[in-house]
N, CA, C and O atoms as a GROMACS GRO file, in nm:
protein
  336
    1UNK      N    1   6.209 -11.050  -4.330
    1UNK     CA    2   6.175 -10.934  -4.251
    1UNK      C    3   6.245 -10.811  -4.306
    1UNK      O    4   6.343 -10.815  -4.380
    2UNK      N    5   6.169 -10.674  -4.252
    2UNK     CA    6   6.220 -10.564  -4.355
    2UNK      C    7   6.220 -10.498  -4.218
    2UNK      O    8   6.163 -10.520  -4.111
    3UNK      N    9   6.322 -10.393  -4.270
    3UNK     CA   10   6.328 -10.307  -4.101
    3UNK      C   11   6.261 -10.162  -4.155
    3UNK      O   12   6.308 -10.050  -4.130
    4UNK      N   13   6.163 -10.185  -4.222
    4UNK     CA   14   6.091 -10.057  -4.257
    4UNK      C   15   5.963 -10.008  -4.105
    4UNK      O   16   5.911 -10.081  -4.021
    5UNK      N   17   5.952  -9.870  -4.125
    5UNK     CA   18   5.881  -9.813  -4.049
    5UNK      C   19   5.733  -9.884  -4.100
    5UNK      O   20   5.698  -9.909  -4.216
    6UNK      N   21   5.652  -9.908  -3.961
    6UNK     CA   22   5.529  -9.971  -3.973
    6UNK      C   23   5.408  -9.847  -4.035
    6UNK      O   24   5.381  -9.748  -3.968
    7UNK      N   25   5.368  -9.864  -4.121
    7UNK     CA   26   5.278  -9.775  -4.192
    7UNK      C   27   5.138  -9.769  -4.082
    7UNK      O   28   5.094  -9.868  -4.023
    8UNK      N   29   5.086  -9.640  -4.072
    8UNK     CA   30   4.968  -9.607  -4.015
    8UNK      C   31   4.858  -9.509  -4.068
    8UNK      O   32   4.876  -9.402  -4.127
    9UNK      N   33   4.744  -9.568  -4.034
    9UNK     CA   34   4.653  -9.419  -4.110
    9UNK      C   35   4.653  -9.312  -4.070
    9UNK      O   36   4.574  -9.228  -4.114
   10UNK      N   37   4.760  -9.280  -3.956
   10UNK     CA   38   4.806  -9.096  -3.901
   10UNK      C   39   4.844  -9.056  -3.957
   10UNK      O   40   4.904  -9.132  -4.033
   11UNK      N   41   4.860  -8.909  -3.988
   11UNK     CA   42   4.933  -8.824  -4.019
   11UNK      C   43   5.088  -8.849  -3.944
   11UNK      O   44   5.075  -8.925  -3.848
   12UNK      N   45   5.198  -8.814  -3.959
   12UNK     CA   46   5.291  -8.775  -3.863
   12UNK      C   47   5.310  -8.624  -3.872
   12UNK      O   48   5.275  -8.550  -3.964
   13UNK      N   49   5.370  -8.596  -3.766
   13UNK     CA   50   5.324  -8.458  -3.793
   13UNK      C   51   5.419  -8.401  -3.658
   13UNK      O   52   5.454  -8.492  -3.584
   14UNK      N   53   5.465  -8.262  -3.617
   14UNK     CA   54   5.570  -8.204  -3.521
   14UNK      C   55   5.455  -8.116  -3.445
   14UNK      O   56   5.452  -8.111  -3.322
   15UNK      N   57   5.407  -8.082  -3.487
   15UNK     CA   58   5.266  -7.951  -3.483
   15UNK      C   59   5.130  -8.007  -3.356
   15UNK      O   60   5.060  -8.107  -3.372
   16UNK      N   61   5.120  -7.897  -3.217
   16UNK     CA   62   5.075  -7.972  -3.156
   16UNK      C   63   4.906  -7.979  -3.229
   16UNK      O   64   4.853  -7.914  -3.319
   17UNK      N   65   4.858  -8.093  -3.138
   17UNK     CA   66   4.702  -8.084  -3.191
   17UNK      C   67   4.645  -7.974  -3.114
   17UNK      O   68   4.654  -7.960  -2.992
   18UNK      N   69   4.588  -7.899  -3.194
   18UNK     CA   70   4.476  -7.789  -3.192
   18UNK      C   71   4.345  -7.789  -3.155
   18UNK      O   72   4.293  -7.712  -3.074
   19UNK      N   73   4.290  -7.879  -3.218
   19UNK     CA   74   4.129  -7.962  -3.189
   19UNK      C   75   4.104  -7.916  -3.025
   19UNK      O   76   4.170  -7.929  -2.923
   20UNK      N   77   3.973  -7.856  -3.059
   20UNK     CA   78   3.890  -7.852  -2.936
   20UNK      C   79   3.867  -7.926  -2.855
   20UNK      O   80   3.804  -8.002  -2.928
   21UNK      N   81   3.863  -7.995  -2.720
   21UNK     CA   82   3.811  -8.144  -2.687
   21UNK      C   83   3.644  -8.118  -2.687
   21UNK      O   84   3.590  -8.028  -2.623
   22UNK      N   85   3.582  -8.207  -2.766
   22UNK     CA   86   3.436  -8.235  -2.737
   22UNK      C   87   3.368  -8.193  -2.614
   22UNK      O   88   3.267  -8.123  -2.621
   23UNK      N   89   3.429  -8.240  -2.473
   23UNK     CA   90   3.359  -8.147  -2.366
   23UNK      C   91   3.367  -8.052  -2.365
   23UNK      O   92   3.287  -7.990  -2.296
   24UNK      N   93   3.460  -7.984  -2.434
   24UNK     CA   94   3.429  -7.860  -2.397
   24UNK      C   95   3.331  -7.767  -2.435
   24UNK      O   96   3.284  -7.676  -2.366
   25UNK      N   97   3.296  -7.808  -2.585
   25UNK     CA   98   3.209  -7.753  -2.673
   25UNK      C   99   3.067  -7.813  -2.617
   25UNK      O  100   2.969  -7.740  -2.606
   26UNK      N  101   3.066  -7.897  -2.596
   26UNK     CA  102   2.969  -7.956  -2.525
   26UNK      C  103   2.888  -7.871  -2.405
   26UNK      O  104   2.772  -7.830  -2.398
   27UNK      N  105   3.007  -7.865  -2.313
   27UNK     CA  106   3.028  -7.758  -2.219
   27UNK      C  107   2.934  -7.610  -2.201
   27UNK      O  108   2.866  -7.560  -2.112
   28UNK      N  109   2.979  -7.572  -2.351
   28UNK     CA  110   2.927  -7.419  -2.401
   28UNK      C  111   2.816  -7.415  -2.444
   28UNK      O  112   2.740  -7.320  -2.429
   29UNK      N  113   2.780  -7.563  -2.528
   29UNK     CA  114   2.639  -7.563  -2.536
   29UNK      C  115   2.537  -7.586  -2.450
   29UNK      O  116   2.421  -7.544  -2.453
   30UNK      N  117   2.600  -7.669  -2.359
   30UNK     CA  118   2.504  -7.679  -2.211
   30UNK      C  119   2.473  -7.527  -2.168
   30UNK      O  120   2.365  -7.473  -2.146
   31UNK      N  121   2.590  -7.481  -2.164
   31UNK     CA  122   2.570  -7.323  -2.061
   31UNK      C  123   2.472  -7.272  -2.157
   31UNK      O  124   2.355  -7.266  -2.122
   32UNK      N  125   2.506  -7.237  -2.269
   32UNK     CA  126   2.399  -7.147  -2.345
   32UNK      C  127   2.289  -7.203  -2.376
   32UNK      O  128   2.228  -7.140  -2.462
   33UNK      N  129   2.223  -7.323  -2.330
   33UNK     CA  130   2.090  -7.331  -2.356
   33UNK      C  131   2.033  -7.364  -2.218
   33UNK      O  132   1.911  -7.383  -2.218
   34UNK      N  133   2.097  -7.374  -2.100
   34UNK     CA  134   2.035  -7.367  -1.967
   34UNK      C  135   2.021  -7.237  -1.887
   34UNK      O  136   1.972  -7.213  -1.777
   35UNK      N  137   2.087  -7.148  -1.994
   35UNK     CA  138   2.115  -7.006  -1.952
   35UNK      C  139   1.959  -6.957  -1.925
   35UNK      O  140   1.891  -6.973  -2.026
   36UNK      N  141   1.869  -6.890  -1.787
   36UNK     CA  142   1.734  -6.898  -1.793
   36UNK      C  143   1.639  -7.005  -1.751
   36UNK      O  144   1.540  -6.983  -1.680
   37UNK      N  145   1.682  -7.150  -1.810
   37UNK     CA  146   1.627  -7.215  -1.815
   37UNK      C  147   1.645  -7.340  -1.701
   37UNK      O  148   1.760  -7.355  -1.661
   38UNK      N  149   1.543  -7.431  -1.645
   38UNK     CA  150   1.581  -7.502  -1.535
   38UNK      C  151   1.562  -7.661  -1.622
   38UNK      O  152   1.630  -7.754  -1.578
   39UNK      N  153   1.506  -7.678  -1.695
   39UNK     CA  154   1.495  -7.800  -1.768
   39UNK      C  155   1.472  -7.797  -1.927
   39UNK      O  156   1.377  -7.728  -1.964
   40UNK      N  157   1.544  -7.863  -2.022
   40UNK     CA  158   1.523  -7.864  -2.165
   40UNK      C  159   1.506  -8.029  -2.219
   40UNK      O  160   1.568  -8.129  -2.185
   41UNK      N  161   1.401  -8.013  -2.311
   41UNK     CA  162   1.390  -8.164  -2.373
   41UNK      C  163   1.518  -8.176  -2.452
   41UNK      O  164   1.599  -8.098  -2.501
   42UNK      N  165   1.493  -8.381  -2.436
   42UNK     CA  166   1.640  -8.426  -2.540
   42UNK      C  167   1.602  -8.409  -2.653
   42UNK      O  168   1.684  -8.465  -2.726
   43UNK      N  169   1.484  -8.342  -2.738
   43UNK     CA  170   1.493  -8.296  -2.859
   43UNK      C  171   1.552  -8.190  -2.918
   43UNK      O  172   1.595  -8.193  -3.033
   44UNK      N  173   1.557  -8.056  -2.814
   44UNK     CA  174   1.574  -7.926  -2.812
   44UNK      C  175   1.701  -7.915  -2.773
   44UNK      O  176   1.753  -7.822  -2.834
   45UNK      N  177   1.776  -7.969  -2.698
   45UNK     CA  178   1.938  -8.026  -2.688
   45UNK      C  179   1.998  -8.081  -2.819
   45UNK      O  180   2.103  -8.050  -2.877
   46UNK      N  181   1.887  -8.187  -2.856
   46UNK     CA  182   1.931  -8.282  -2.993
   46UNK      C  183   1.950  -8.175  -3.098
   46UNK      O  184   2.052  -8.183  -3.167
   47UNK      N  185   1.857  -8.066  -3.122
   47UNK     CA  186   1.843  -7.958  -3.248
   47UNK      C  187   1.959  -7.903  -3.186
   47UNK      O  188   2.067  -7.956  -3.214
   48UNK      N  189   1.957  -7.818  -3.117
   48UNK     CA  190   2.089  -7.688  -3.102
   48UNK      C  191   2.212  -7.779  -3.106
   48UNK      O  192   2.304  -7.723  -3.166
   49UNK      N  193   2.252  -7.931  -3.052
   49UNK     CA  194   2.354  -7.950  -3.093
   49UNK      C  195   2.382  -7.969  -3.271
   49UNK      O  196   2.477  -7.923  -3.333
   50UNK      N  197   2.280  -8.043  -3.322
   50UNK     CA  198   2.310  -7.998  -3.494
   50UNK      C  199   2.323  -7.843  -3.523
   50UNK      O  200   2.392  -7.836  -3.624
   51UNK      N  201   2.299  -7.753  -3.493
   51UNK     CA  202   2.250  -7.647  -3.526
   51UNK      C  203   2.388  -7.583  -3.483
   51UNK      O  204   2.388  -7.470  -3.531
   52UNK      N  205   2.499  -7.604  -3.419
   52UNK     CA  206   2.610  -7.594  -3.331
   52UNK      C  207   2.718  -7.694  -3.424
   52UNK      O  208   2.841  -7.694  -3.417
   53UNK      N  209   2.664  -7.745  -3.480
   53UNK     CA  210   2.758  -7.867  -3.530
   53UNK      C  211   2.858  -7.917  -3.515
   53UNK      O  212   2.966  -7.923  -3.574
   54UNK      N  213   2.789  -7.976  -3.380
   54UNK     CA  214   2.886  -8.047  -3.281
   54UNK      C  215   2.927  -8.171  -3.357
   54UNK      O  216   2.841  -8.227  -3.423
   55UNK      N  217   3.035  -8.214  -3.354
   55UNK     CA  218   3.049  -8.365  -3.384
   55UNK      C  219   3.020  -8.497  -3.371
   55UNK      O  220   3.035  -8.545  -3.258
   56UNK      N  221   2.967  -8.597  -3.491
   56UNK     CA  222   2.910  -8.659  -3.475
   56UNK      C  223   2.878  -8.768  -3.318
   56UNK      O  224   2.777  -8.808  -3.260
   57UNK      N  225   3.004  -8.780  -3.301
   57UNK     CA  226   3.035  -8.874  -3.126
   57UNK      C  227   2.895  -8.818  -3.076
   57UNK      O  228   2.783  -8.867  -3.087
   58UNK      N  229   2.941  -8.689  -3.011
   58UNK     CA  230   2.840  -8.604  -2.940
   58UNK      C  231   2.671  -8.627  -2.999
   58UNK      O  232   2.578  -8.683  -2.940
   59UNK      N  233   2.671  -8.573  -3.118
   59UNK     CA  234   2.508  -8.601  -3.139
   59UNK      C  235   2.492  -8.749  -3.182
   59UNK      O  236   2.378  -8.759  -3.228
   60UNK      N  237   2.549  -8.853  -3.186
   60UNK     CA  238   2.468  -8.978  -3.119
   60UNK      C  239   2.464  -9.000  -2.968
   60UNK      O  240   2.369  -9.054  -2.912
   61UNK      N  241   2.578  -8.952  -2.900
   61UNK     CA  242   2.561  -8.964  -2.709
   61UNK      C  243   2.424  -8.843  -2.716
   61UNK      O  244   2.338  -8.929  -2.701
   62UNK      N  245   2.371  -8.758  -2.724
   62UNK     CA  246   2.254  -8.690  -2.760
   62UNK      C  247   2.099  -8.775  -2.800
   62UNK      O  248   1.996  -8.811  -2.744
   63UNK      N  249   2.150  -8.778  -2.913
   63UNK     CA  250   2.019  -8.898  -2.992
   63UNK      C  251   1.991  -9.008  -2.893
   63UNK      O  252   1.881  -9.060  -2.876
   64UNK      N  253   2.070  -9.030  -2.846
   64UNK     CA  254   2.075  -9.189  -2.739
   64UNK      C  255   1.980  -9.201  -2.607
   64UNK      O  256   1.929  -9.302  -2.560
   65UNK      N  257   1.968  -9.024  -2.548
   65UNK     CA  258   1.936  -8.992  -2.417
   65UNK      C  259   1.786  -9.027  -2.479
   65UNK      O  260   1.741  -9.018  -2.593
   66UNK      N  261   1.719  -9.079  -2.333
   66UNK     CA  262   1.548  -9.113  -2.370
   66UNK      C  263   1.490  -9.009  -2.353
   66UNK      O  264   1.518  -8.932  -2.261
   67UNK      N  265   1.394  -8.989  -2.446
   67UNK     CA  266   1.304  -8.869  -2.450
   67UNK      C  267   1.268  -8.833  -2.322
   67UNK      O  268   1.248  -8.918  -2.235
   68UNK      N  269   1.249  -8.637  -2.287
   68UNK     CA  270   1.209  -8.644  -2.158
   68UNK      C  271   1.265  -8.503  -2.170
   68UNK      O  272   1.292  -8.440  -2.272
   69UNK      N  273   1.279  -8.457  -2.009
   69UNK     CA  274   1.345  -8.320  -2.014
   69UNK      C  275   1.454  -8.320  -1.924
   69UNK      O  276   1.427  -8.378  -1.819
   70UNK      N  277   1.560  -8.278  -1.930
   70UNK     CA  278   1.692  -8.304  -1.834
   70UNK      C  279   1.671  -8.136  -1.761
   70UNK      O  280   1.604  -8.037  -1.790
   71UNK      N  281   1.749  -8.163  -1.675
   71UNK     CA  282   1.810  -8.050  -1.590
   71UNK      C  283   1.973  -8.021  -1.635
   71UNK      O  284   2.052  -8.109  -1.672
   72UNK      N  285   2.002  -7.883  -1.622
   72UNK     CA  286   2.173  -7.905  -1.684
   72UNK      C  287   2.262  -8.011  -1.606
   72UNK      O  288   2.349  -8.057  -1.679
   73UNK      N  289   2.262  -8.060  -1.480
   73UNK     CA  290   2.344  -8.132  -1.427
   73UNK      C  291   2.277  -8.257  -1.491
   73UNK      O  292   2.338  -8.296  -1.590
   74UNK      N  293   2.212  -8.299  -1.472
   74UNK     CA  294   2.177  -8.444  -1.523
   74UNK      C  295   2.227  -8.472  -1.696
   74UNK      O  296   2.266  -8.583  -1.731
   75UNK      N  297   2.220  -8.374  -1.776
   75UNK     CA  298   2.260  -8.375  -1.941
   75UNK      C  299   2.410  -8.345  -1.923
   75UNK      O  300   2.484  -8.362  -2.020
   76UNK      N  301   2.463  -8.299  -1.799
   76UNK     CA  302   2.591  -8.275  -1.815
   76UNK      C  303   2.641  -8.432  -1.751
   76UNK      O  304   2.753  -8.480  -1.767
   77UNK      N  305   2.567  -8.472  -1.702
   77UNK     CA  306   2.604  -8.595  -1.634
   77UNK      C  307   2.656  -8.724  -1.765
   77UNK      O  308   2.764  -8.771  -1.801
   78UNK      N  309   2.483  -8.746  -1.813
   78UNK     CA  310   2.505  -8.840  -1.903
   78UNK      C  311   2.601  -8.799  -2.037
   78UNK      O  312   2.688  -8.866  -2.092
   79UNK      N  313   2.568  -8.707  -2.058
   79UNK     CA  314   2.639  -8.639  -2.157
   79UNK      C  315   2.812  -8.704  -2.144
   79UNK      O  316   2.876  -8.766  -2.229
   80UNK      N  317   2.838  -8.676  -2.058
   80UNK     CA  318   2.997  -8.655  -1.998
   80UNK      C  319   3.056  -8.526  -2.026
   80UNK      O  320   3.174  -8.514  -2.059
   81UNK      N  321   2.962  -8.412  -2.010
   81UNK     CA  322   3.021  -8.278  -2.002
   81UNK      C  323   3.011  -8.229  -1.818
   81UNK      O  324   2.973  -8.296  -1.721
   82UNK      N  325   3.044  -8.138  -1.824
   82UNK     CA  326   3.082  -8.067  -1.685
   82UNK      C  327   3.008  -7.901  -1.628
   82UNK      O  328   3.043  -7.795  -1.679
   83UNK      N  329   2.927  -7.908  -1.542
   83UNK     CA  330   2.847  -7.759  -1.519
   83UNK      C  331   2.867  -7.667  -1.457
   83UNK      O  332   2.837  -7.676  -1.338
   84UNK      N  333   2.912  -7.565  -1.496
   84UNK     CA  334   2.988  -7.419  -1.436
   84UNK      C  335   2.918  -7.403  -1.328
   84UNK      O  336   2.940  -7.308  -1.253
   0.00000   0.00000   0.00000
């Protein structure tokens, strides 16, 4: 046995994390494309989130939703984002 520190694929690091959380951006994209609007297809969600380039997590929870048209609470629902 070795009393060495256990190696990990992290960084170590003192510096807090910065990173956006995913809902939130999520969040902003909900608002700005329900802004006006009372229902949007999961295609037209699916485009503006590439188009936004949201991270991958997000546009497969996107890709996943069955075709159709959501209301912002319901895409904020499945989504796991949150509606102002």
């Amino acid at each position: 046995m070795t009393d060495d520190a256990p190696v990990t694929d992290e960084p170590v690091t003192d510096e807090p994390v910065t990173e956006e959380p995913d809902s939130r951006r999520l969040d902003e994209l909900l608002d700005d494309l329900y802004h006006g609007q009372e229902r949007i297809s999961q295609a037209d969600i699916y485009r503006r989130a590439v188009s936004a380039e949201l991270p991958a997590q997000l546009l497969s929870r996107i890709a996943a939703l069955p075709q159709g048209e959501y209301a912002a609470d319901e895409a904020a629902d499945l989504l796991g984002g949150s509606v102002a």
